[in-house]
N, C-alpha and C positions, 0 to 999 in steps of 0.2 A: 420572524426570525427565531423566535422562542420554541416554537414548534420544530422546525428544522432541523436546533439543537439538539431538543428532545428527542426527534426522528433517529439523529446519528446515534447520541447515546444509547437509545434505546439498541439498535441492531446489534451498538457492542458488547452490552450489558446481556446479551441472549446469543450472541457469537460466543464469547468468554463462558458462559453457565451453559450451553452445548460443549464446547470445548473440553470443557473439567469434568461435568458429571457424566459425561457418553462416554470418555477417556479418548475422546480423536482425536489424532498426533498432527491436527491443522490447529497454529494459532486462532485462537478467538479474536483478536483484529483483523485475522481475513477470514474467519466465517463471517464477522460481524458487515465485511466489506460485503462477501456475498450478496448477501441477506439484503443488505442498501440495495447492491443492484438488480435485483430482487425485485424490490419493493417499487424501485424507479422504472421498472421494465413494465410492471402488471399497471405503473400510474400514466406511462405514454411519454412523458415529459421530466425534463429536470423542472423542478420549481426555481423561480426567481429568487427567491429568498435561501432555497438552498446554493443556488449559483453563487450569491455574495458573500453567503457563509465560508465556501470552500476558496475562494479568491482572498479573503481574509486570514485565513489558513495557511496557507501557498506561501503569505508574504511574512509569515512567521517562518516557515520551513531552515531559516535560517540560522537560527537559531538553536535546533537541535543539532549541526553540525560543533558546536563548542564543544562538548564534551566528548565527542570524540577525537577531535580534532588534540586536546589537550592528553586521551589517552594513548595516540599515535607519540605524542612527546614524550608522556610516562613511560611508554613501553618501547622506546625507537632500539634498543640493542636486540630485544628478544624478536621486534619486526624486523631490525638489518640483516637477524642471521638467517631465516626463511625466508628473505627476501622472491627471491626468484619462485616458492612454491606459493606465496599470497599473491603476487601478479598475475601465473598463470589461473589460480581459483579465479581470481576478480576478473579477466578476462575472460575467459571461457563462460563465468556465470553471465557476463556483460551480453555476448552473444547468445546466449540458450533465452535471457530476457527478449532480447532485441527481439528475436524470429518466433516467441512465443506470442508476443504482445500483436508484431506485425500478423501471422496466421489468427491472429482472436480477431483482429480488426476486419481482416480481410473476410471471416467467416460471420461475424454479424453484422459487418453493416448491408445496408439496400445494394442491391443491384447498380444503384444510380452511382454508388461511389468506388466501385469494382474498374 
């Protein structure tokens, strides 16, 4: 499990220091993501130990919603009055994600899942 850990920090610790010293306008948590899947592609296999790592993860994910959730309160006048322009962003971005992720899916998996 230690290793695992290491694994992730490590790609983000070299996603973030590509990021900054190359000056590429890609956060370093998704080079760093890259780079993971990268690393998972050239290995064949998710590791078990990274599987429970990120399932561990996942059931925190909750977590990070608090403080946004408390900035939607702070800020609800200045969100009321662009109301209708942050809807249609979070939509339209909701869809450009959906059909990006769906076309990624469809172009790397096998044949067998086509």
């Amino acid at each position: 499990m230690i290793y695992e850990i290491f694994r992730v920090l490590a790609c983000l610790a070299i996603g973030e220091a590509l990021s900054h010293f190359c000056a590429i306008p890609i956060p370093g948590t998704v080079i760093g993501l890259i780079l993971l899947l990268i690393c998972l592609h050239f290995r064949g296999s998710v590791p078990d130990n990274l599987s429970i790592l990120a399932d561990r993860m996942l059931g925190l994910f909750g977590l990070f919603f608090v403080p946004a959730g408390a900035g939607v309160i702070g800020y609800f006048s200045l969100i009321s009055s662009d109301f209708i322009t942050i809807m249609l962003a979070v939509t339209a971005g909701t869809f450009v994600t959906i059909a990006s992720i769906g076309l990624s899916v469809k172009h790397f998996t096998g044949p067998e899942l086509r």
